[in-house]
Structure formats: structure tokens, C-alpha cells
C-alpha positions as CSV (number, residue, x, y, z in Angstrom):
1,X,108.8,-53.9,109.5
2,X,112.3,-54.9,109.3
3,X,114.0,-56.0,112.2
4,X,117.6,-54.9,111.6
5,X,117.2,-51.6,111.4
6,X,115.9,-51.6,115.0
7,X,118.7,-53.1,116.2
8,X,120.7,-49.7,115.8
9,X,118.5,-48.5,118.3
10,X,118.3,-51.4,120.4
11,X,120.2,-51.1,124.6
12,X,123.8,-53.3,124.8
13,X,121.4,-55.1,127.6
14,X,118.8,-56.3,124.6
15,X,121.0,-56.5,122.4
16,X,123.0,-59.3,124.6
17,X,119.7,-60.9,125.3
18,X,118.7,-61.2,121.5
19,X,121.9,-62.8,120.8
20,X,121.4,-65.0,123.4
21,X,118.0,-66.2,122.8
22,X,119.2,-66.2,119.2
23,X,122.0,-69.1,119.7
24,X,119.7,-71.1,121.8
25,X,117.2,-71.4,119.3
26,X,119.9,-72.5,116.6
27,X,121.5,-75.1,119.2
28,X,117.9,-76.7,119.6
29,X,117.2,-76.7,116.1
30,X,120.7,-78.4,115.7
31,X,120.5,-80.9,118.4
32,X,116.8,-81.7,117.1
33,X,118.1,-82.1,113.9
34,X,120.9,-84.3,114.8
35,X,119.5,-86.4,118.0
36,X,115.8,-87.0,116.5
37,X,117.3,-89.7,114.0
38,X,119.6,-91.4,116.4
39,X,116.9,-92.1,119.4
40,X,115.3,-94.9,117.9
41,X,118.8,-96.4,118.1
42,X,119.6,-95.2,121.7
43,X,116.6,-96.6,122.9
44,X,117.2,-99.8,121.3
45,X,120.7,-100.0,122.8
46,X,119.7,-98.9,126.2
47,X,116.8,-101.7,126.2
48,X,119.4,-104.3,124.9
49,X,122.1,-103.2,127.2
50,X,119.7,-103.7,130.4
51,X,118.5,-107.6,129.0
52,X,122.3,-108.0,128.7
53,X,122.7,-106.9,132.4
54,X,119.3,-108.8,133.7
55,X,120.8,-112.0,132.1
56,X,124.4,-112.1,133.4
């Protein structure tokens, strides 16, 4: 069963909240996609930057 059709019939209220859940899901797929490479890097720096602040 398609969903589009549906959402002719759908309330403004659900409609808001479909669109809403919608756009979170892409910005966690985005910042997954994006952040997951880089935290190997981030926690190298952050373990590097705290010797460098143990040793001074």
C-alpha cells in the first residue's frame, strides 16, 4: 500500500509531525555519514591534546 496517497487524507497536525520526523531521520543519516569517518581522528586529537596539556 502506497504511502502518498494517504497523505491527501492525512490532518495538517500529522502531516507536520511526518515532516518532522522525516528531517530528523535525514539529519542523522547525514551526521552518521559525515562524523563516523572523522571520530577516529577526534579522538586521537583530544587524547594528544590532553598529553600536551599533562606535559606543560
Amino acid at each position: 500500500m502506497p504511502l502518498l496517497p494517504r497523505w491527501r487524507y492525512m490532518s495538517a497536525e500529522a502531516k507536520t509531525i511526518t515532516q518532522r520526523i522525516g528531517w530528523s531521520a535525514l539529519a542523522v543519516v547525514v551526521v552518521a555519514v559525515v562524523l563516523r569517518p572523522l571520530l577516529p581522528w577526534l579522538a586521537l586529537s583530544l587524547v594528544l591534546y590532553f598529553i600536551w596539556q599533562r606535559r606543560r
